[in-house]
Structure formats: structure tokens, C-alpha cells
C-alpha positions in Angstrom: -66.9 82.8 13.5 -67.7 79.3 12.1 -64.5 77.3 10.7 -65.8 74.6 8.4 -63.2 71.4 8.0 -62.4 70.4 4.6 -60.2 67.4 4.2 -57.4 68.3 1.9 -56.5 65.4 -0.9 -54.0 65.3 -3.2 -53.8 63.1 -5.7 -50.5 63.3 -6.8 -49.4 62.0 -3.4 -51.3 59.0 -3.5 -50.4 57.9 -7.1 -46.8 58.5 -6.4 -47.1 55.9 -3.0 -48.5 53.2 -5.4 -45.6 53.8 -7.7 -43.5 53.3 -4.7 -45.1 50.3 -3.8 -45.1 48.7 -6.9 -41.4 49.6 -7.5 -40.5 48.2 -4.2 -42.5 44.5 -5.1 -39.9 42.6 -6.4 -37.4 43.3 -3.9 -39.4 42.1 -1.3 -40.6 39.0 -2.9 -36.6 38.7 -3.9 -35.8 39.0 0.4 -39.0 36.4 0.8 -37.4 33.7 -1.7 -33.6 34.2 0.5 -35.2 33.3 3.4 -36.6 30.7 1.9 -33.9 29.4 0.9 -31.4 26.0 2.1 -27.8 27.1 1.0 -26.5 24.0 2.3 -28.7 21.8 0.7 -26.7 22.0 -3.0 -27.8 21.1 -6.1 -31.0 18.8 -6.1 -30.0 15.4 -6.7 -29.7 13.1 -9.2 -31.3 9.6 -9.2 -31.0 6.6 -10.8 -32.9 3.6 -10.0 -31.9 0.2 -9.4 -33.6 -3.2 -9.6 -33.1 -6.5 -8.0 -35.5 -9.0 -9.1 -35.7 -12.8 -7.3 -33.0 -12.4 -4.6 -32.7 -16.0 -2.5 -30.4 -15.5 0.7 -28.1 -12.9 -1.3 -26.3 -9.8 0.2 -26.0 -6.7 -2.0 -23.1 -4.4 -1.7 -22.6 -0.6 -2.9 -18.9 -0.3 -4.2 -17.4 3.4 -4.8 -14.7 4.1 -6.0 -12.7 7.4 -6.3 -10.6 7.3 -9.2 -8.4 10.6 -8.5 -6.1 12.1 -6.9 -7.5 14.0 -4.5 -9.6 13.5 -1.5 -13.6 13.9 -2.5 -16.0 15.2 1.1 -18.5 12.7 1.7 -21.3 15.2 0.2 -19.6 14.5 -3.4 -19.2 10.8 -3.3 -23.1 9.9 -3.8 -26.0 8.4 -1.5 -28.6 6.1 -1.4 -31.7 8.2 -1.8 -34.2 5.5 -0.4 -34.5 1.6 -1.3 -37.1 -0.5 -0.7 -37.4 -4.3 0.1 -40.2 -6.1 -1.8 -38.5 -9.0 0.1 -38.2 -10.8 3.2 -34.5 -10.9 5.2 -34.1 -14.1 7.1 -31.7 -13.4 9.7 -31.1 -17.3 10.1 -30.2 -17.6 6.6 -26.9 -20.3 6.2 -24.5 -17.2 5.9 -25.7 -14.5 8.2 -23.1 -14.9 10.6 -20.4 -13.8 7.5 -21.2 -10.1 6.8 -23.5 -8.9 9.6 -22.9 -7.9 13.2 -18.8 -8.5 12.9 -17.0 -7.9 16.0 -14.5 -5.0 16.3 -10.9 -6.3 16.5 -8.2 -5.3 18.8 -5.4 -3.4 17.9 -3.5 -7.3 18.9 -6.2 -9.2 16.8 -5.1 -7.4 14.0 -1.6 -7.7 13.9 -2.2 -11.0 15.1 0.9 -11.0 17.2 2.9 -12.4 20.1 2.9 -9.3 22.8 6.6 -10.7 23.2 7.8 -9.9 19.9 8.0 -6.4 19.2 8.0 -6.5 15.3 9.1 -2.9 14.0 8.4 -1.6 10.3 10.8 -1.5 7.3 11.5 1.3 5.9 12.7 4.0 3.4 14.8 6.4 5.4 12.8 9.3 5.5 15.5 11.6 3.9 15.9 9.0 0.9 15.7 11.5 -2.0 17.6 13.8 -0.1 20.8 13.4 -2.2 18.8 13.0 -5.5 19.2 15.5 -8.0 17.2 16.1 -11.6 18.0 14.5 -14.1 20.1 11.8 -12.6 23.4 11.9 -13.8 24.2 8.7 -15.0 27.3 8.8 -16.7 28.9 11.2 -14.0 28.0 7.5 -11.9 28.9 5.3 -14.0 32.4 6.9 -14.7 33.1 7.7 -10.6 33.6 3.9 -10.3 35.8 2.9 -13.3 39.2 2.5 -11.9 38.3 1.1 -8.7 39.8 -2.2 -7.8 37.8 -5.5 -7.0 37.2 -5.4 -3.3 39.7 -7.6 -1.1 39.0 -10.6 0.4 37.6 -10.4 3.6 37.6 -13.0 6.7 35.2 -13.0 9.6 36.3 -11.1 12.3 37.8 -7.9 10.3 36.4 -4.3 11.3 35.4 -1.8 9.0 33.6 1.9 9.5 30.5 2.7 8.8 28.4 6.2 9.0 25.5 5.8 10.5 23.2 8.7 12.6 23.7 9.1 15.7 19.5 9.1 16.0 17.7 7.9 13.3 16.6 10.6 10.8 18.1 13.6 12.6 21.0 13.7 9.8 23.8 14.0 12.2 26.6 11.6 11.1 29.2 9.3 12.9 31.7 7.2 11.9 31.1 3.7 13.7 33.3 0.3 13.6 31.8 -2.7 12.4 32.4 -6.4 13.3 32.1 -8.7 10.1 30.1 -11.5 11.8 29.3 -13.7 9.2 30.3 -14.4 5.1 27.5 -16.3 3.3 27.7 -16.7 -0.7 25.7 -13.6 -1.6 26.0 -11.0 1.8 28.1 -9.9 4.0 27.3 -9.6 7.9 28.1 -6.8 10.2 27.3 -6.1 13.6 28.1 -2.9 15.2 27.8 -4.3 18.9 25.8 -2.6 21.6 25.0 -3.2 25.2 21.4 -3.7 24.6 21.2 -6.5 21.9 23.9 -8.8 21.5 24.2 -10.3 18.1 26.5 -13.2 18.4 28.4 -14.7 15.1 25.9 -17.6 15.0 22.8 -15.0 14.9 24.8 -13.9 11.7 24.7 -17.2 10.0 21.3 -17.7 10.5 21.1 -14.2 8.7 23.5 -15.0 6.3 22.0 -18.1 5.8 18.3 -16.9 5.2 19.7 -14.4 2.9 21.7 -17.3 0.8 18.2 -18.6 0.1 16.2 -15.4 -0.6 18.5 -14.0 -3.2 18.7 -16.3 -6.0 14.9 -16.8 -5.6 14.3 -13.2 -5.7 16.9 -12.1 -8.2 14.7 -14.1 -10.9 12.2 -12.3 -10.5 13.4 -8.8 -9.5 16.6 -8.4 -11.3 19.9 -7.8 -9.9 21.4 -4.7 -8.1 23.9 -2.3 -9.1 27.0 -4.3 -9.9 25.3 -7.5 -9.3 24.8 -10.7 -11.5 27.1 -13.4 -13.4 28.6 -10.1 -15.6 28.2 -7.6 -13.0 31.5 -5.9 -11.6 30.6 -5.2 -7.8 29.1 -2.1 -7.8 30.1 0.7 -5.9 32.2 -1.3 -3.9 33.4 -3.6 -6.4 32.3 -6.6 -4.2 29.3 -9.0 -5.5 28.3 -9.5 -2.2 25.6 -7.9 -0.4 26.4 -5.6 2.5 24.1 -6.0 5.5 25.0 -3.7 8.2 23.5 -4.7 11.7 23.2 -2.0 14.7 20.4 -1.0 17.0 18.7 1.6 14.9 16.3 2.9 18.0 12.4 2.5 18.6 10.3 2.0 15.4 12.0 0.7 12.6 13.3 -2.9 12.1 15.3 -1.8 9.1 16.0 0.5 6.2 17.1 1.3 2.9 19.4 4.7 1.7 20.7 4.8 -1.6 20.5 8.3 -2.1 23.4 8.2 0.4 25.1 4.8 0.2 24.9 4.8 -3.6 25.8 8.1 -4.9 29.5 8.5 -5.6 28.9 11.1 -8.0 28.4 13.9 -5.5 31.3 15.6 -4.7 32.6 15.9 -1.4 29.8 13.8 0.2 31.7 12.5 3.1 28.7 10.6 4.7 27.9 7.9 1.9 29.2 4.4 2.5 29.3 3.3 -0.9 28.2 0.3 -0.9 24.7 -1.7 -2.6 23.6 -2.3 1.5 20.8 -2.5 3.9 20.4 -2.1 7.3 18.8 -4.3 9.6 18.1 -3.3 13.4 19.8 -5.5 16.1 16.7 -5.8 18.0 14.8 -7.3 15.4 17.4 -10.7 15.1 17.2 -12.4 18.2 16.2 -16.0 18.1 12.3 -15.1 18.7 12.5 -13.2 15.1 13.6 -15.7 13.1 9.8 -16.0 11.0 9.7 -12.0 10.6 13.6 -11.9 9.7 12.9 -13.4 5.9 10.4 -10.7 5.1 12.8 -7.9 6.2 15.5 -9.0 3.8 13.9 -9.5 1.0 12.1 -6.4 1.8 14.8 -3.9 2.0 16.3 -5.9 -0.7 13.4 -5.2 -3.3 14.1 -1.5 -2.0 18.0 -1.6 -3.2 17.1 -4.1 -6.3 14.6 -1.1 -7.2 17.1 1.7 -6.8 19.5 0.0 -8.7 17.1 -0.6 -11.6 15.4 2.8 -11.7 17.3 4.9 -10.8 20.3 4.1 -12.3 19.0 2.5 -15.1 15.9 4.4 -16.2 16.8 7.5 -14.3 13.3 7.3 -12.6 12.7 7.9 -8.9 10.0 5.4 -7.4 7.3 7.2 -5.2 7.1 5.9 -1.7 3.8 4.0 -2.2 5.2 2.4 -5.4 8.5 1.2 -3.9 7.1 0.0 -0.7 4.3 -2.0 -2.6 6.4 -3.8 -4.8 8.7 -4.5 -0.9 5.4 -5.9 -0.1 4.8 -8.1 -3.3 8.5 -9.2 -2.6 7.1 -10.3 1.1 4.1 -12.5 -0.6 6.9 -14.3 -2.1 9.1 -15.6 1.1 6.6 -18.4 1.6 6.5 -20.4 -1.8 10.5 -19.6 -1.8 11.1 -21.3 2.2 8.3 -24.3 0.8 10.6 -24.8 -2.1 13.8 -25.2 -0.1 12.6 -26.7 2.5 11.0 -29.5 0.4 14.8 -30.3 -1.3 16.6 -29.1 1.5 16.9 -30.7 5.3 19.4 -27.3 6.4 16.4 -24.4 6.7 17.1 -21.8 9.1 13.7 -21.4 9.6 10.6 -23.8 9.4 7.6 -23.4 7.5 5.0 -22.9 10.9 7.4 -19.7 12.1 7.1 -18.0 8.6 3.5 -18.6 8.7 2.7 -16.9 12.3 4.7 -13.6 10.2 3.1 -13.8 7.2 1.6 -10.3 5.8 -1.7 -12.1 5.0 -2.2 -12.5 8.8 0.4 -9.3 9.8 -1.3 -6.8 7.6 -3.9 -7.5 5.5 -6.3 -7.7 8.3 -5.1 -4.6 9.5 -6.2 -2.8 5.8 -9.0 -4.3 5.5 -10.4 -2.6 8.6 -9.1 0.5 8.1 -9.2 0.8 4.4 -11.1 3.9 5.0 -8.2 5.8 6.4 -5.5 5.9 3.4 -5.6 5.7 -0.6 -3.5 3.6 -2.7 -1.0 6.7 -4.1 -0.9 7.8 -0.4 2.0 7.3 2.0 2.2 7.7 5.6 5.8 7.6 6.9 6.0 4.4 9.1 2.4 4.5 9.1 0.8 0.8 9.8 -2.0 1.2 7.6 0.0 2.2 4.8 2.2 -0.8 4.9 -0.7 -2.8 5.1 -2.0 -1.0 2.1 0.6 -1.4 0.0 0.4 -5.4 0.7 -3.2 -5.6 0.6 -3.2 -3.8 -3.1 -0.3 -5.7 -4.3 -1.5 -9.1 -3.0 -4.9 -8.4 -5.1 -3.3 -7.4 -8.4 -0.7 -10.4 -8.2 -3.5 -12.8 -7.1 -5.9 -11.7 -10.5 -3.5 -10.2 -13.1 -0.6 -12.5 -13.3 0.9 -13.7 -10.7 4.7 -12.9 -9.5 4.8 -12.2 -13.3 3.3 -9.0 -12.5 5.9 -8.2 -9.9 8.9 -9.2 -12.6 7.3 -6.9 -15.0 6.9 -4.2 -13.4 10.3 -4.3 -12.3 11.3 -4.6 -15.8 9.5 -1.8 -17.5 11.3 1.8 -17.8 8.9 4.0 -15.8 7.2 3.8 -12.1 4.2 4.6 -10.3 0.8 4.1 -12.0 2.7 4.0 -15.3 4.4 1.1 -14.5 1.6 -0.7 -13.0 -0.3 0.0 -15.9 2.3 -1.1 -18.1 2.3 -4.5 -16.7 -1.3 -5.4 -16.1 -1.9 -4.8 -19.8 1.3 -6.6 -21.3 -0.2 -9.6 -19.6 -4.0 -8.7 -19.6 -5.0 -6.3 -22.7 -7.0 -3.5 -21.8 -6.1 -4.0 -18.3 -4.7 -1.0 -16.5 -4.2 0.8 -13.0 -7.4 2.8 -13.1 -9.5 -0.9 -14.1 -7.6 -2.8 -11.7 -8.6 -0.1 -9.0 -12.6 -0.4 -10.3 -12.4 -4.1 -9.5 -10.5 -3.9 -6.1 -13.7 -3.6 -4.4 -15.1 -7.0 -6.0 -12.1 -8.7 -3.6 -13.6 -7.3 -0.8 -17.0 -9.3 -1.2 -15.9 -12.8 -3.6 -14.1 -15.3 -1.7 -16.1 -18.9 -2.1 -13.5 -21.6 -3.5 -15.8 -21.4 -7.0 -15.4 -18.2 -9.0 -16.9 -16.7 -12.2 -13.6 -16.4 -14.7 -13.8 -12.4 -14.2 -14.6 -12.0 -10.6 -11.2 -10.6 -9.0 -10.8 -12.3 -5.2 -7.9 -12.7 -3.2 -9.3 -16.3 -2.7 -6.6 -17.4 -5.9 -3.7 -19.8 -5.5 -1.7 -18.8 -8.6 1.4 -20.6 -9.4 4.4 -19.1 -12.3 7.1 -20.3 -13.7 10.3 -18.1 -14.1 13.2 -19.6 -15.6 12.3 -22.7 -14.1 11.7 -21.7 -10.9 8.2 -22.1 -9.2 6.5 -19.6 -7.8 3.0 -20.2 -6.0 0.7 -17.8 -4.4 -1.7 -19.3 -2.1 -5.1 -18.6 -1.7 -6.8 -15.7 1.3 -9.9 -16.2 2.3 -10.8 -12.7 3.7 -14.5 -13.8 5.0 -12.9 -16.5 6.9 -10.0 -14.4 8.7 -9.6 -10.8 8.3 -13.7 -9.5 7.8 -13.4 -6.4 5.9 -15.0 -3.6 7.3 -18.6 -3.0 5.2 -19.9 0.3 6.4 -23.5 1.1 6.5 -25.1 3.2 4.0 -23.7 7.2 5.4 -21.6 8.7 2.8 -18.0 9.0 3.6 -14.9 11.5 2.5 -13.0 8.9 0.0 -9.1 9.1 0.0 -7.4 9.6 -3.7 -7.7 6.4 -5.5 -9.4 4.2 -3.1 -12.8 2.1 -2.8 -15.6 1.9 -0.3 -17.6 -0.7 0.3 -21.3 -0.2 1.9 -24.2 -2.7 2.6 -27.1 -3.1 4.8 -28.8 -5.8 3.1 -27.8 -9.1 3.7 -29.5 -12.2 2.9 -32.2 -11.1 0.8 -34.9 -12.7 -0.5 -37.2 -11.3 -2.8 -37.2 -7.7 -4.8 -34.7 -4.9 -3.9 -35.0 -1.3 -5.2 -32.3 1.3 -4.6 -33.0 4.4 -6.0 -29.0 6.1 -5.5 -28.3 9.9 -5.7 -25.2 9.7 -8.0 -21.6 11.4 -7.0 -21.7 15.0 -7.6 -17.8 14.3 -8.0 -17.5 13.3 -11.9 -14.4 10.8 -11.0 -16.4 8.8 -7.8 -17.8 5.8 -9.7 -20.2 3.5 -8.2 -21.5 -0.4 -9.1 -23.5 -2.8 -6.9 -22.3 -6.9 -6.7 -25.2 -9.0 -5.8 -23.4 -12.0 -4.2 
């Protein structure tokens, strides 16, 4: 039997497989494009290009500046997308040794300090609000101290108790005896003695001393504490004077301020609070190898009580850390033109004019920010934290040195409100249009401008700036930054920018010729960015 083969076909079945494969199409062309795909490459950027026509020897800076809040990653903040040199650099151009190739300093370069003298920061106490409450009773103050009785009269040499921790910021109390050392016209001295710093009474007249010729300087420009001044009644304590409590406070802090303790009758059955407008002042910061660091701790922790007093109880406004301890800094840039004053009338200083100087925050700290800008905004605040302290000078140093002088200081003070508010306040009541948020977009331009011959907009900490306040002087002298503290420039990898802060990038110095930058713009609608051509 023969079998023939036939091959079977079905067109159905083949007609259904081309529906199948045309189905079937788009989702593998959709699985081609993922793979082809960069999810971390973001949205394609933005460019804008820049020209620089008929450079001559000039260096060109990128200046960004993060105008919120918050912390932006480096991928937000902008880039340069390529820039080209129609130009020459001349590396032995007259200022090449300025910008380019700047050592690193040491920890000791910037601090610029004797290894002998362990300087220690001022401070807030770290639990400072932590007898505040909101709103601020006022009255319930105000009416606590209405029948007390003027404070006696006191003689050196009479003991009084004081509650003090028994470690700093652990909250435990004790009740500790007090020598008064020393009586000068607007403080009084006390030394709680220890066997590890021994204060003697003549240490306490120098304090007293230095503190006699602080206070009338900065009361006239700060304003007076609670109870203080020709009408004022005393204060808490009903006496005019100034309590300044000495005692050795432990490692890391030279001295402090509490008023939500010391000056908050109004609590009831707070048995902890001294009651007193005071400051304390660590005994191992007043030995006779202190005595040019001393001045800027008083008026310091001073501003810090003069501020309380004003605020607080008069606005009902609690001052943010980083507020507070930049106008304590502003108050520091101020302890050289008041010693220069008395000294020049007066042959009795406690301290000369060459020992100030060696402590003087333009050497102490703002070296120390200007290399480390990086690391913390101007609203930020690290507890005890260098940088932060030389932050807060650095920032307040530039806005007195372009915006008004220790005018700006005195109105800030004045107005009813704090923070960025109040600084806001002040720069426009003496420059219109003038604010926080403009005075912040500037703040780079005093990184870069410091030659003795300025434009009449070009902010620069290189400004000697001289008020008059109820016929008192006042004279802020001149920092050149290129010639002793080198900011840091960085080269031209984005970085993460802290909440309100500036960053300044460069890697073309000295050019001569034609400069395009083409720049990749911040995805993060509140980094701005300007160039300086210098």
C-alpha cells in the first residue's frame, strides 16, 4: 500500500500568529526604549550662555546662592556645562599668587592662636528656652517684681548663693556660695572659688574694670537691660548693677547666658532661678594670659542679656540662636574702636590695644568661615560649633561693614521683631530696597572685592566705616580677606548648598582674552547664580 504525504496548512493558524505578533510590537519596542533608558540622568539640562569679551589679567568667579531654607543636593544647585577660553592665562600675571594654588591652613593657622591659651566659646546655655512659655506673659513679670525693695548695699567680701549645675547642661541644681570680689560702677563680681583656678580680688578689678568701659559704650548702641538705665528700677533684683558670676564652668565654654532661668520670676515655684539680669563667666578663661579675649566675652554675653531684656520682655519675641549670637558677634566688632577710644583719653586701660588685637574675631574667626563656609548656612546653628560662631561674625561683620555701620546693629536691636525680620527691617530703614534676602545675594561679592578702591555698590569687607551715636564714635576698620584669611574658592564640581548660604567657584584666573561659559542653570528655582569679573 502507497501512503502519499500531504502537508497539512491552515490558514487560520498563520493569520492568527501575525496578529499575535503585531499585538505584541509595541510592548517590545516599549521594553527596548527602558533599557535604553538613564534614570539617573534627570531632566535634560538647561543652558544659558555667557560671554566675556577683552579680559586683561582678570579672574572670573561663579557665585550661587541658595536663598531658602532648606538644604538643595549638589545635582539641584546648577553646573557649568562646558566653557571655552578664546584667551591666553598667564600664570605669571601680577596677581596669580592671590587666588590660585592657596595653601590649606591648620586647624592653629586658623584660630590664629597661642597653643597656651585655651580660648573656650560663649554661649547660650543649651536649655535657654527651657523655661519660656507662649505668649510671654508680660504683665504676670512685670507685676512679680513691684513691691520688692531696692537691693542693699553691698561691700567686697560679702557671700551670697548662687544655683549653678553641678555639670554644665545636665540640669541638676546646687546651691553654691559666692565671694563678691570686686564692685565696679556698673557690675558686680563674684567668684565662687575652686582648687583649679584661683581668681584673686585683683583679677576681679581688672574684670570689673573692663566691664566699667564696655557698658556705657555698648549701652548706646544696644539699649539697656531689664531694670537698667538713668529711670530704670534694678530689675529683678532691684540693683542697677550688673551681676557677673565667676566659677569654673568645665571644658568648653568660656561663658554663658540664661535668662529663661535667671530672669523669669513669673514661674511659680521655680526654685532654681537666681533672679538676677547676670552672666556667667568661666574661672579658667580670667587668668592674666586672657586679658585680650576677656573684653569680647563680656560684651558678648552682655549683648545676650541686653537682647533678652529687649525682646523678650519687651516685644515678647524669642531670638533664634543664629540671630542672638550674630548680633553677640556684631557686639565683638565693636570692643576695638571702644578700647581705641579710651585708651586715647585715658592712661588707666586694663588692657592695651596690641592684646585685643592678637583676640580680635577678624583674626579668631573669620578665617575660620571663610574656609569652611561650605559647611553651615546663615539661619543654621550648631551648638558650640566653631564654624557657626565664626559665621555668625563673618555675616555680621559684612552687613555692618556695607549697610550702615554699628547703626545697623542699634537698629536692629531697636525694632520689635527678630530673625530675618529684623534684619530686614534695618537694612531697609537705612538702605531702601535693601533686605535680608539682597544682602545675602551680595555676600558673595565680599568674598572676591577687597582692593583699597571700590565701585560705590560693590559690598567688601575691605570698609572702615565710622558712626556717630549720641556723640559717641564708633569706627569699623577695614579686612582685607585676600591678604589674611584666603577664602576658600572651590573648583567648578557642584556642591549640596546649606539654607541660606553662598558658594563661590572659579578656575579661571588671570585671563586674558575671550571667556565663554555655557552654565546648566539650578534645577532648584531658589539657587540663584551671577558671575563677578574682577
Amino acid at each position: 500500500m502507497t501512503y502519499n504525504r500531504r502537508k497539512c496548512y491552515d490558514p487560520s493558524s498563520t493569520t492568527m500568529s501575525k496578529r499575535i505578533c503585531r499585538r505584541c510590537l509595541p510592548f517590545f519596542l516599549f521594553l527596548l526604549f527602558l533599557f535604553s533608558c538613564d534614570f539617573n540622568a534627570g531632566p535634560p539640562p538647561v543652558l544659558v550662555t555667557h560671554e566675556f569679551f577683552n579680559l586683561k589679567n582678570n579672574d572670573v568667579f561663579l557665585i550661587k546662592v541658595n536663598t531658602n531654607n532648606f538644604i538643595v543636593p549638589a545635582s539641584d544647585t546648577g553646573r557649568v556645562y562646558n566653557h571655552t577660553l578664546r584667551a591666553i592665562t598667564d600664570p605669571s600675571a601680577e596677581r596669580s599668587f592671590e587666588r590660585s594654588n592657596l595653601p590649606e591652613m591648620s586647624l592653629s593657622e586658623v584660630f590664629n592662636e597661642d597653643d597656651s591659651i585655651d580660648i573656650l566659646l560663649p554661649s547660650h546655655h543649651p536649655h535657654q528656652d527651657m523655661f519660656d512659655s507662649d505668649p510671654i506673659p508680660q504683665q504676670d513679670f512685670r507685676s512679680g517684681i513691684q513691691g520688692r525693695s531696692p537691693s542693699p548695699a553691698l561691700s567686697v567680701g560679702a557671700p551670697h548663693n548662687f544655683w549653678i549645675e553641678t555639670a554644665f547642661g545636665n540640669g541638676n541644681f546646687v546651691s553654691r556660695t559666692a565671694t563678691l570680689m570686686a564692685i565696679g560702677e556698673h557690675s558686680n563680681i563674684w567668684v565662687i572659688p575652686d582648687s583649679t583656678y584661683n581668681v584673686t580680688e585683683q583679677r576681679a578689678e581688672v574684670i570689673a574694670k573692663m566691664f566699667d568701659i564696655i557698658y556705657p559704650a555698648a549701652t548706646n548702641v544696644l539699649g539697656f537691660e531689664w531694670g537698667g538705665g538713668p529711670s530704670g528700677n534694678g530689675g529683678e533684683d532691684r540693683d542697677k548693677k550688673i551681676q557677673i558670676l565667676i566659677y569654673n564652668i568645665g571644658s568648653g565654654v568660656g561663658g554663658y547666658f540664661w535668662g529663661g532661668k535667671d530672669m523669669r520670676p513669673f514661674i511659680q515655684n521655680f526654685r532654681y532661678s537666681n533672679e538676677a539680669e547676670m552672666f556667667y563667666v568661666s574661672s579658667s578663661q580670667v587668668g592674666e594670659g586672657f586679658n585680650g579675649y576677656l573684653p569680647y566675652l563680656l560684651i558678648h554675653e552682655f549683648q545676650h542679656l541686653v537682647n533678652f531684656s529687649r525682646k523678650v520682655f519687651g516685644h515678647g519675641q524669642s531670638s533664634p540662636f543664629w540671630y542672638d549670637e550674630m548680633m553677640s558677634m556684631m557686639a565683638e566688632d565693636l570692643i576695638m574702636t571702644i578700647f581705641q577710644n579710651y585708651i586715647n583719653s585715658n592712661t588707666d586701660s586694663p588692657v592695651t590695644m596690641n592684646a585685643l588685637l592678637n583676640r580680635d574675631p577678624r583674626l579668631r574667626s573669620l578665617p575660620n568661615y571663610l574656609r569652611n563656609y561650605h559647611e553651615v548656612g546663615i539661619t543654621e546653628w550648631v551648638y558650640l560649633g566653631s564654624t557657626s560662631y565664626a559665621k555668625a561674625y563673618a555675616y555680621g561683620a559684612y552687613l555692618m561693614r556695607n549697610f550702615g555701620g554699628v547703626e545697623l546693629l542699634r537698629r536692629m536691636m531697636d525694632n520689635n521683631t527678630t530673625e530675618i525680620t529684623s534684619v530686614s527691617n534695618a537694612l531697609s530703614s537705612l538702605n531702601p530696597g535693601m533686605d535680608f534676602f539682597n544682602s545675602l545675594y551680595k555676600f558673595g561679592e565680599a568674598f572676591v572685592y577687597y582692593r583699597d578702591t571700590l565701585q560705590p555698590n560693590q559690598a567688601s569687607y575691605n570698609k572702615t566705616v565710622t558712626n556717630i551715636i549720641n556723640g559717641r564714635s564708633y569706627t569699623l576698620d577695614p579686612i582685607n580677606v585676600w591678604n589674611n584669611s584666603w577664602p576658600r574658592i572651590f573648583n567648578l564640581t557642584p556642591m549640596e548648598m546649606r539654607p541660606h548660604s553662598v558658594l563661590v567657584h572659579s578656575q579661571w584666573f588671570n585671563v586674558t582674552g575671550d571667556l565663554t561659559i555655557v552654565m546648566d542653570i539650578p534645577r532648584d528655582p531658589n539657587v540663584q547664580y551671577y558671575f563677578i569679573v574682577d
